[in-house]
TITORTI-792974 format. One record per residue (C-alpha): residue in three letters; residue number from 0; y, z, x. Coordinates in pm, whole numbers, padded with zeros to 5 digits, always signed. Layout:
BEGIN
PT  code  pos      c2      c3      c1
PT   ALA  NUM       Y       Z       X
...
END
This chain:
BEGIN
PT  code  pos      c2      c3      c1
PT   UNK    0  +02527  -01387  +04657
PT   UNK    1  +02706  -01577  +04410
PT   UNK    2  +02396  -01664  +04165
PT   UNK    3  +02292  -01278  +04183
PT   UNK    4  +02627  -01177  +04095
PT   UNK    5  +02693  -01396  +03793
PT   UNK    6  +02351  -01285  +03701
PT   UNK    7  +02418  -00924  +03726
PT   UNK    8  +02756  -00978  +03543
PT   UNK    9  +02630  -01220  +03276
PT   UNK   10  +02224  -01101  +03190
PT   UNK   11  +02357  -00913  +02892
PT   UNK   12  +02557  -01165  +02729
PT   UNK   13  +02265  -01317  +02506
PT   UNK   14  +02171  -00956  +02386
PT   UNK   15  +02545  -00940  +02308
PT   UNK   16  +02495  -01171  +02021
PT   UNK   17  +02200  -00961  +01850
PT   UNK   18  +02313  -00612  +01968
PT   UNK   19  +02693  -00556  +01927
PT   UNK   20  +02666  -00195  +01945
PT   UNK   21  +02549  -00202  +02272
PT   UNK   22  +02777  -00482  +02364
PT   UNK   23  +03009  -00286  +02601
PT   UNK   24  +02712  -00147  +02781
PT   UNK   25  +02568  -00525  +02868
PT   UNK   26  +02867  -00697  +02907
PT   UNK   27  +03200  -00642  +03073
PT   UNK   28  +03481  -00923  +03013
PT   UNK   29  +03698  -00778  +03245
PT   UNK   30  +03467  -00860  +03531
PT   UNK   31  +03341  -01164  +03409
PT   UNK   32  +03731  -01285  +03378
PT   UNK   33  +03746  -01188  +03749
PT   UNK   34  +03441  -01390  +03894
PT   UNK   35  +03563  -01689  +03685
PT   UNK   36  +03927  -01689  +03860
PT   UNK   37  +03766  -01578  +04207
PT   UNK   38  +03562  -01926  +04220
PT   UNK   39  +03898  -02044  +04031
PT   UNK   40  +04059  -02396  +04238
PT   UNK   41  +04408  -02284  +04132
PT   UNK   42  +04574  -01891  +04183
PT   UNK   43  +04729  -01899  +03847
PT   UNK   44  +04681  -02039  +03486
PT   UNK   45  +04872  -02076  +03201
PT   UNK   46  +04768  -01825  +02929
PT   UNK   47  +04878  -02084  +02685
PT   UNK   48  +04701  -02327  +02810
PT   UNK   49  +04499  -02559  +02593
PT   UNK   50  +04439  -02831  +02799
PT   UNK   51  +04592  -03094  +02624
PT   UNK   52  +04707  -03388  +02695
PT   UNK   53  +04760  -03578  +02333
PT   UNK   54  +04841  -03395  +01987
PT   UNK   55  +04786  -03565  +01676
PT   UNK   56  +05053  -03687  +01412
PT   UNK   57  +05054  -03720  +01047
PT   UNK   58  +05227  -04025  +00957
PT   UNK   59  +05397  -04110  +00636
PT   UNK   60  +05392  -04517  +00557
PT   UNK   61  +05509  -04748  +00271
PT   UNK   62  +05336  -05046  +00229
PT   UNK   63  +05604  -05347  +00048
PT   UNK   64  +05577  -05413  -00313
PT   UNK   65  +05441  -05781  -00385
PT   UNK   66  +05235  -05814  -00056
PT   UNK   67  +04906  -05894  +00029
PT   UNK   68  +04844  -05672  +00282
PT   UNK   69  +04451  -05511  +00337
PT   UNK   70  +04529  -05278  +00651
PT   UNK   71  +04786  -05071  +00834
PT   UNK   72  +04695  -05047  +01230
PT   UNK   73  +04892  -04870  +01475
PT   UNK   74  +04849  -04976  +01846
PT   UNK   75  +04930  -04837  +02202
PT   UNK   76  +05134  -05166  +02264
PT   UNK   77  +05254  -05491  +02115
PT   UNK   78  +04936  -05637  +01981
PT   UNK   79  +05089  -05938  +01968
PT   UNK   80  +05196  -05972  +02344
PT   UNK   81  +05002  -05741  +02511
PT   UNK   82  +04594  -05819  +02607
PT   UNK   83  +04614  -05366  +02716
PT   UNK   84  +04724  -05270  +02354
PT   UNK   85  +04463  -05062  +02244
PT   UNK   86  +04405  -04982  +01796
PT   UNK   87  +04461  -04608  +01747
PT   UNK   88  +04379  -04547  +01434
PT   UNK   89  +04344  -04797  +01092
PT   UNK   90  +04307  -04754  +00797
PT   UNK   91  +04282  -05000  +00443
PT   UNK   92  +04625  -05057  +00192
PT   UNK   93  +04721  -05287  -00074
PT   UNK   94  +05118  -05352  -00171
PT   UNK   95  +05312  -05052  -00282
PT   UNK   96  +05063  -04840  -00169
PT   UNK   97  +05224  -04490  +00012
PT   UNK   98  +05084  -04225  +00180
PT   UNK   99  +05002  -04046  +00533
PT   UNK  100  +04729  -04071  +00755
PT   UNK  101  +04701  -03908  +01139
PT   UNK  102  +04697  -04063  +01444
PT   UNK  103  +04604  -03903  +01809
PT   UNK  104  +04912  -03974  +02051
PT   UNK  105  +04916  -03926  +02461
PT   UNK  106  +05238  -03722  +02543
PT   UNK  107  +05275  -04008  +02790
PT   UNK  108  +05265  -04260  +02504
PT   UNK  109  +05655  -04282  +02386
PT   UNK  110  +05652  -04603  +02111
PT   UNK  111  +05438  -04664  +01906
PT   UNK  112  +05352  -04987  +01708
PT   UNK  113  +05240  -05058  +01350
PT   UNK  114  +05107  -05349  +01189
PT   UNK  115  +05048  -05431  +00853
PT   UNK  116  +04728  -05685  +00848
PT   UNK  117  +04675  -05969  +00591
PT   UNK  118  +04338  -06081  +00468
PT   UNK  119  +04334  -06392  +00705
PT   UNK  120  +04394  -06123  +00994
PT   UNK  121  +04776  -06235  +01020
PT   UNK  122  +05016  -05928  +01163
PT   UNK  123  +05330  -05860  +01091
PT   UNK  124  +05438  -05558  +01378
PT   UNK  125  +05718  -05325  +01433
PT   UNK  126  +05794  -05070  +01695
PT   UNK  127  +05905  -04705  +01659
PT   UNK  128  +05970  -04428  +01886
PT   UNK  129  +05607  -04182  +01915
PT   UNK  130  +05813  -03854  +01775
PT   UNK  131  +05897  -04059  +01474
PT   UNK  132  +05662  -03953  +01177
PT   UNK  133  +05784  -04265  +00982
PT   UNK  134  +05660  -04625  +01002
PT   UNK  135  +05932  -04850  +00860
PT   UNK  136  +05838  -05221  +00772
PT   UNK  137  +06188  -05372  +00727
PT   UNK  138  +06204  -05526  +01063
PT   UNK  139  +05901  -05692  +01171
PT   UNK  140  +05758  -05943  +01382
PT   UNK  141  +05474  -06129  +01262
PT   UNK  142  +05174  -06364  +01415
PT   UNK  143  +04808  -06279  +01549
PT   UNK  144  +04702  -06071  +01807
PT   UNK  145  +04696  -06118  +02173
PT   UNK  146  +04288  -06052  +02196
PT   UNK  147  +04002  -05879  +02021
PT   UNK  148  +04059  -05541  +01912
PT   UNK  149  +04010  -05237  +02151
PT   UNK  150  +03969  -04902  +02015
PT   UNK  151  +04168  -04631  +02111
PT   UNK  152  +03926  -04445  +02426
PT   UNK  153  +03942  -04116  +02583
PT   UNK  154  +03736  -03952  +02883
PT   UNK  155  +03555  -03613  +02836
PT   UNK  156  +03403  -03453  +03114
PT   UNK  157  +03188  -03140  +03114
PT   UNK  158  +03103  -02879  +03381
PT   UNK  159  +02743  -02806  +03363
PT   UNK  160  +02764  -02430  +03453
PT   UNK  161  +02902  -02232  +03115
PT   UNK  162  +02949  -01933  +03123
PT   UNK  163  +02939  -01924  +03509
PT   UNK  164  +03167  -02035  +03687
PT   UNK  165  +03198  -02432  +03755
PT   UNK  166  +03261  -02618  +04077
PT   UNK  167  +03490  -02821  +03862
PT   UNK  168  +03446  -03136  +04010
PT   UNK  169  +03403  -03226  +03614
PT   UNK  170  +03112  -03503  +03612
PT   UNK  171  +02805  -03287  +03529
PT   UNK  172  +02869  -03532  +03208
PT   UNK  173  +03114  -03791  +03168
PT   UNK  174  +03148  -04003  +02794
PT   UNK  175  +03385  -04258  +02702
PT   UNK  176  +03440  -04187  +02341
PT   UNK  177  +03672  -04404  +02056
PT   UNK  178  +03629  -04435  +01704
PT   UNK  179  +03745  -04699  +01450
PT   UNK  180  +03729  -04726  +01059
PT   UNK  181  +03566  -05051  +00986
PT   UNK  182  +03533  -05016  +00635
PT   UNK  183  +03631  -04793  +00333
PT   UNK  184  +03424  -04578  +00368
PT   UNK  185  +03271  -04618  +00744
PT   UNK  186  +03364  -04475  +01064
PT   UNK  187  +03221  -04640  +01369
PT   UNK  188  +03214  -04428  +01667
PT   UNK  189  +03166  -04562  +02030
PT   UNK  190  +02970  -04340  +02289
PT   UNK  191  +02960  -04439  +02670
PT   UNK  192  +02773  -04271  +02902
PT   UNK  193  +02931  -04310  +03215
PT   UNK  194  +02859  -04038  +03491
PT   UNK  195  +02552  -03771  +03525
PT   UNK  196  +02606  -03504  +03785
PT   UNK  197  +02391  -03239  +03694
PT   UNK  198  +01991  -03152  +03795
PT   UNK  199  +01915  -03048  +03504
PT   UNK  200  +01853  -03102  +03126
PT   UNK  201  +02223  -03151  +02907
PT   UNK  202  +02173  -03268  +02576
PT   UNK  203  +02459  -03411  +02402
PT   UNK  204  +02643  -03428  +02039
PT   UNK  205  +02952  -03523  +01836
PT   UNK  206  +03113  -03268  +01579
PT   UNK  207  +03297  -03413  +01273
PT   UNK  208  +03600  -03142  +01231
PT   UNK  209  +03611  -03054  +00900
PT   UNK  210  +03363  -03304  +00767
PT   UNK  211  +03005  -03184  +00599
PT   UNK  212  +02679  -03269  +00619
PT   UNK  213  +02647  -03402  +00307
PT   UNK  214  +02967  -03599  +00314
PT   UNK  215  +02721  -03909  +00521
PT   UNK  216  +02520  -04130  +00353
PT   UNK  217  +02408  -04309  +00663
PT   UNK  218  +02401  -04286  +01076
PT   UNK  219  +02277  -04656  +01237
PT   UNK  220  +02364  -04813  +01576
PT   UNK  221  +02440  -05102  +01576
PT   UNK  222  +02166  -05191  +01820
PT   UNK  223  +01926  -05010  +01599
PT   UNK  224  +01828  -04833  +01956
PT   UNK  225  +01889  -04480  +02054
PT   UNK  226  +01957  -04233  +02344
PT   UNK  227  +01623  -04132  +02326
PT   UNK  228  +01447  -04372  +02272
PT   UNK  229  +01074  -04337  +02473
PT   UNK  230  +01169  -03986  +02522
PT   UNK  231  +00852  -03712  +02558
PT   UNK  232  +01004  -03441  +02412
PT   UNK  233  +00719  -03229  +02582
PT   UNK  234  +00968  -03244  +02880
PT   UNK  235  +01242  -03124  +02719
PT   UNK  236  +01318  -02724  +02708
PT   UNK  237  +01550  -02669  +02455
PT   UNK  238  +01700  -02951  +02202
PT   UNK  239  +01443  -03164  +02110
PT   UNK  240  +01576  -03287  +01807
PT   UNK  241  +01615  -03670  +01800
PT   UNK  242  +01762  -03749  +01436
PT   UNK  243  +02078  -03951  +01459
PT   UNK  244  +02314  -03682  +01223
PT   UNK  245  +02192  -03299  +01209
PT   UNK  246  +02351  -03020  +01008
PT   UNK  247  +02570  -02769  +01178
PT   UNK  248  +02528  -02369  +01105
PT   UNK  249  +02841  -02398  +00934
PT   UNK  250  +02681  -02716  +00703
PT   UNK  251  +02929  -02964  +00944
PT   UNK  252  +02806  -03346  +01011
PT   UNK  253  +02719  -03288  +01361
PT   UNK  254  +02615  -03650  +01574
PT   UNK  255  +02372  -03599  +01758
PT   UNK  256  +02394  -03812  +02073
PT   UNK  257  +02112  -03726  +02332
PT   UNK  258  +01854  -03471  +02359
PT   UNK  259  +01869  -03521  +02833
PT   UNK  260  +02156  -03695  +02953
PT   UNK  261  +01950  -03799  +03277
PT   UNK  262  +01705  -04012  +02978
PT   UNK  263  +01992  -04156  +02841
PT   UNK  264  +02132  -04332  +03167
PT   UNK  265  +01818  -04381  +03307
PT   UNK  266  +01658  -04594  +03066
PT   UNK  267  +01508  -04820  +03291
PT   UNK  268  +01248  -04656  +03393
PT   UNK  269  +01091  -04933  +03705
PT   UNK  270  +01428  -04757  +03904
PT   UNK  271  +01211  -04441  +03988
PT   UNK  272  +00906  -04647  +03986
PT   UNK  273  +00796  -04569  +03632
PT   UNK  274  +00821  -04192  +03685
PT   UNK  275  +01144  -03995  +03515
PT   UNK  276  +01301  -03823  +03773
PT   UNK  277  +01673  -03614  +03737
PT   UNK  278  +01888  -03770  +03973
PT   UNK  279  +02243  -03752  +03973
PT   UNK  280  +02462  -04117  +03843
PT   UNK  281  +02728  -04251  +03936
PT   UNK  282  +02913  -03948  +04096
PT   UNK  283  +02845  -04045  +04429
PT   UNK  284  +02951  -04390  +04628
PT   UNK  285  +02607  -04407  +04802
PT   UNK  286  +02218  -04363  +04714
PT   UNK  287  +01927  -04202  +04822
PT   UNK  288  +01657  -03938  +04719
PT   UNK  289  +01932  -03734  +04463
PT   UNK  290  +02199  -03994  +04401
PT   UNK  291  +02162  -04319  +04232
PT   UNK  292  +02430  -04597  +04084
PT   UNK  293  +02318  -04703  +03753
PT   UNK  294  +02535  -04896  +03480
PT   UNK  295  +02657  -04724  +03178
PT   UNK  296  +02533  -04677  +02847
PT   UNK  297  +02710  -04753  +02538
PT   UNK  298  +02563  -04752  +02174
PT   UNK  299  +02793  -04755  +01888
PT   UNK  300  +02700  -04538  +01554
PT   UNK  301  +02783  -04668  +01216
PT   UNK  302  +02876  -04375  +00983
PT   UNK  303  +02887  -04421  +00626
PT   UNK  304  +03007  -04134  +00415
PT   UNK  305  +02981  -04108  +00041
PT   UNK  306  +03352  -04100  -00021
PT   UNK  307  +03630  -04305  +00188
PT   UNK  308  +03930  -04062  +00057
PT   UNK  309  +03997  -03862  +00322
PT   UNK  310  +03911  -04129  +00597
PT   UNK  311  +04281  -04172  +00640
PT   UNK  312  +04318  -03838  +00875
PT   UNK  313  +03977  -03890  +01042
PT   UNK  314  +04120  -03991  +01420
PT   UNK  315  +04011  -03857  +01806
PT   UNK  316  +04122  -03522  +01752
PT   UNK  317  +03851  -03520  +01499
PT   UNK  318  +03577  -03539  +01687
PT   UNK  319  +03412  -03305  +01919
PT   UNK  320  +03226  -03399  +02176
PT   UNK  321  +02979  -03130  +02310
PT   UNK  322  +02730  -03046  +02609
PT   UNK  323  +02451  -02788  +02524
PT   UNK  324  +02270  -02612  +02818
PT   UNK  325  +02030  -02356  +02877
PT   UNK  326  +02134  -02047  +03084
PT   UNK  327  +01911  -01699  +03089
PT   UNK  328  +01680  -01749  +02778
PT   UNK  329  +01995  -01853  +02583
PT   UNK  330  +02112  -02202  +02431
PT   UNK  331  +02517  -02248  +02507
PT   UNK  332  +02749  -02502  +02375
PT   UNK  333  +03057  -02665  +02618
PT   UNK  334  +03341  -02746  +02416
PT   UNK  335  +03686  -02868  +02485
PT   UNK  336  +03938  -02589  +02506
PT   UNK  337  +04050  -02593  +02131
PT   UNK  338  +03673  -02599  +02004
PT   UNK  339  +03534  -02378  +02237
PT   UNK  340  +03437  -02114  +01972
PT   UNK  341  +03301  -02364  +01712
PT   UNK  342  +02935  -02247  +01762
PT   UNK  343  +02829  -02564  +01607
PT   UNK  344  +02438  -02558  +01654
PT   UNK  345  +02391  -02234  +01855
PT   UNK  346  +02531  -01855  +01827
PT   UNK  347  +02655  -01764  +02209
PT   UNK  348  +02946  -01574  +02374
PT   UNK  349  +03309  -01689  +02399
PT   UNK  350  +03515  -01521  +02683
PT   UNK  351  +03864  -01458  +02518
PT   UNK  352  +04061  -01480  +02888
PT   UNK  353  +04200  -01818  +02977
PT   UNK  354  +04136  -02007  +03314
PT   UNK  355  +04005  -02335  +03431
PT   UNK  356  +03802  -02479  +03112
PT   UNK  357  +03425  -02629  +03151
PT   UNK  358  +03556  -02951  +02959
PT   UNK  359  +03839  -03134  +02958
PT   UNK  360  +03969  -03463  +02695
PT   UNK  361  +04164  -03695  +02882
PT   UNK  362  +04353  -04009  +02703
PT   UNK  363  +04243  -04268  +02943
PT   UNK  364  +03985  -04533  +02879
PT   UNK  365  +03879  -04549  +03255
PT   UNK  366  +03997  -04230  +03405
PT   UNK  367  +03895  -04215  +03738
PT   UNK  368  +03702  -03867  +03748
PT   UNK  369  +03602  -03683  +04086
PT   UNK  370  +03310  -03798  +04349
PT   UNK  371  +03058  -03492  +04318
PT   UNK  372  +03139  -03189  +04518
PT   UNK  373  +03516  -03287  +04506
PT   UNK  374  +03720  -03073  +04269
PT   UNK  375  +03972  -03205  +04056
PT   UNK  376  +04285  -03051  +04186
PT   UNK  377  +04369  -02774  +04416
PT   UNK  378  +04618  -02538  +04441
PT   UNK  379  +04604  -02252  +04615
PT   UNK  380  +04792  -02027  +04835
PT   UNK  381  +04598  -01989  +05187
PT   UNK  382  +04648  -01609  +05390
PT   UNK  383  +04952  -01752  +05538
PT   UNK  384  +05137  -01814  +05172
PT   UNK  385  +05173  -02185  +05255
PT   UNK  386  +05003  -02405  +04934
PT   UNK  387  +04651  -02569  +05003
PT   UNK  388  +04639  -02879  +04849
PT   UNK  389  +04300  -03084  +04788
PT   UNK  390  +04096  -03236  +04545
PT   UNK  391  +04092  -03587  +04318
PT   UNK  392  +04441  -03524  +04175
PT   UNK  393  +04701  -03354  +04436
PT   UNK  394  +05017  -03565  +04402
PT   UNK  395  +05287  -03316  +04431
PT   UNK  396  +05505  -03343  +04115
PT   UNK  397  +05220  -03490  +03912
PT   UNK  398  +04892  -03275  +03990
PT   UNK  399  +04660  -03066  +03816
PT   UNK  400  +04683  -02753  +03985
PT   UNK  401  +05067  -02719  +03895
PT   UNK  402  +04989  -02822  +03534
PT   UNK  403  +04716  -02588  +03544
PT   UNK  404  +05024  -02322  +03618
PT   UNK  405  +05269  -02502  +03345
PT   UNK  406  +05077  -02656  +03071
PT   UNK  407  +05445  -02809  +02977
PT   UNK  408  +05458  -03029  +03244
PT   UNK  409  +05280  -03233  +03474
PT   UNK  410  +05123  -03379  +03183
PT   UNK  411  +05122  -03718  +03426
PT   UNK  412  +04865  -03561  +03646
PT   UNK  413  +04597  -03835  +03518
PT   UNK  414  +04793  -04116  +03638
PT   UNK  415  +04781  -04040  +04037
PT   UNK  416  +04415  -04016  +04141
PT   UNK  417  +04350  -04012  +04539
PT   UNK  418  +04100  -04285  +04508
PT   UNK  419  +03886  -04078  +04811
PT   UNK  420  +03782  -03844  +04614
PT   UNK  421  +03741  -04044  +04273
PT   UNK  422  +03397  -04288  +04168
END
């Protein structure tokens, strides 16, 4: 019943996009809205919601007069005592040199530390509070850090389904995604391909917000290997496209990533015995003819861009990571809740009404994301009016269901996984 209904309720919203006269007549919101919160895992959400749980800062600096310094940093922790501390953003200085430059901050981040880097990679450190939009040099620490550098990661994880409804166990895709400057004018960004749950093709790309097409010079991995690499695009139905960078509608840098997720975690092939087959990785703690454990993918792409001056503000929050699918004879885009009208590649509907979103950015290198069929939180009242509670994160006080209802607090709900119901 359910896969009729959507039908019925969603076979017009393609011909929405060529025929807006006849939009009403095809395609009914209202209804829509209501089959999205009927298959909904909470009763209520936030119409303010925009499921996030980091907001990026601008930053104003000062550099000292006289020194030798080639870099600002700012890390999650003390670099210089603390293996965990993770580089959120970086970018290059000389002495006297002022200016801003953003950084993406977890609301559950509250200091903050800046370094100012020497050509021999000597640090001199100092701490500030994370609502602070100041870093002040005067008191500092200095030495060399604790351990090799480790970019600043987040989690994004995609429901397969848009613009049905999902099952929002969120691992239909799920990439580990940081980005570092590593030189003037070069932005390397780190793609891991962690989880696959879906059956069927997802290809896979990276927005640059507010960056253009013709900004790059050059896309290279530093492999020199791809996603698809051995792919027959003669499989593929929709996407095919295998160029490192491709050019948005709107003339945006878009990276593009992989044209089938399954190909790009199943890359060795003698697994299904030489034949590609669409199984679903890693969301599921045991094998067999659907389910397989494979290890994850990570390739790193190089980005050089023609001109290094506005590197400064380029940080998480400026990339977007995006699924595309194909639902009935249409090409759709999943985007994170504040991108999820960008239309980078593809013209398709965007329901206005706000419930549970088809992907989600968390600010957590490993975040432990659901086992498949588990959803991520629960919250809902049962006939009697007591509150059902189930899914991956359910810890009263600090779950997703009540920050689904409050998107002011619970902001921990990351934090407290029920390891049962998490890979």
């Amino acid at each position: 019943m359910r896969k009729s209904l959507i039908i019925t309720i969603i076979a017009g919203v393609v011909s929405v996009l060529t025929i807006a006269s006849c939009s009403k007549d095809v395609y009914d919101e209202e209804t829509h809205e209501q089959l999205i919160h009927y298959y909904s895992s909470v009763d209520s959400v936030d119409q303010q919601h925009m499921w996030l749980l980091s907001q990026t800062k601008s930053l104003r600096y000062q550099v000292p007069s006289g020194s030798s310094y080639t870099q600002l940093r700012i890390y999650s922790a003390d670099p210089l005592t603390s293996s965990s501390a993770e580089l959120m953003n970086q970018i290059y200085v000389s002495g006297g040199q002022s200016g801003t430059f953003s950084v993406n901050v977890p609301y559950q981040l509250s200091t903050l530390y800046a370094a100012l880097v020497d050509a021999s990679g000597n640090l001199a450190v100092t701490s500030f509070p994370s609502s602070q939009l100041s870093v002040d040099f005067t008191d500092v620490t200095t030495g060399t850090a604790l351990s090799a550098i480790t970019p600043q990661t987040y989690t994004y994880l995609f429901e397969e389904n848009y613009p049905e409804p999902g099952d929002y166990d969120y691992n239909d895709v799920v990439l580990r995604v940081s980005q570092q400057r590593t030189d003037e004018k070069q932005i390397t960004i780190s793609v891991t391909i962690s989880a696959v749950g879906a059956a069927k093709q997802i290809a896979g790309c990276i927005r640059l917000v507010g960056y253009r097409f013709e900004d790059i010079d050059t896309v290279y991995t530093t492999t020199g290997k791809s996603f698809n690499d051995g792919i027959n695009t003669q499989m593929l139905y929709f996407h095919k496209d295998t160029d490192f960078l491709i050019e948005g509608r709107n003339h945006e840098a878009v990276l593009n990533l992989f044209c089938d997720a399954h190909w790009a975690m199943a890359f060795n092939l003698s697994a299904d015995y030489g034949l590609f087959q669409r199984k679903k990785y890693n969301v599921s703690t045991s094998t067999g003819d659907d389910y397989q454990l494979r290890s994850t993918r990570t390739l790193n792409y190089v980005i050089n861009f023609k001109d290094g001056s506005a590197l400064n503000n380029f940080c998480l929050d400026t990339l977007d990571p995006f699924i595309i699918t194909d639902y009935n004879a249409g090409t759709w885009e999943t985007h994170t809740e504040q991108y999820k009208s960008a239309q980078v590649l593809h013209e398709y509907f965007v329901p206005s009404f706000k419930d549970l979103p088809w992907a989600l950015m968390v600010p957590k290198a490993d975040f432990l994301y659901p086992l498949e069929g588990t959803e991520i939180g629960y919250r809902k009242k049962t006939d009697s009016g007591s509150v059902a509670m189930f899914g991956a994160y359910t810890t009263v006080g600090h779950s997703f269901g009540e920050w689904a209802e409050d998107h002011n607090n619970y902001l921990d709900w990351y934090l407290y996984p029920n390891t049962q119901f998490t890979f």
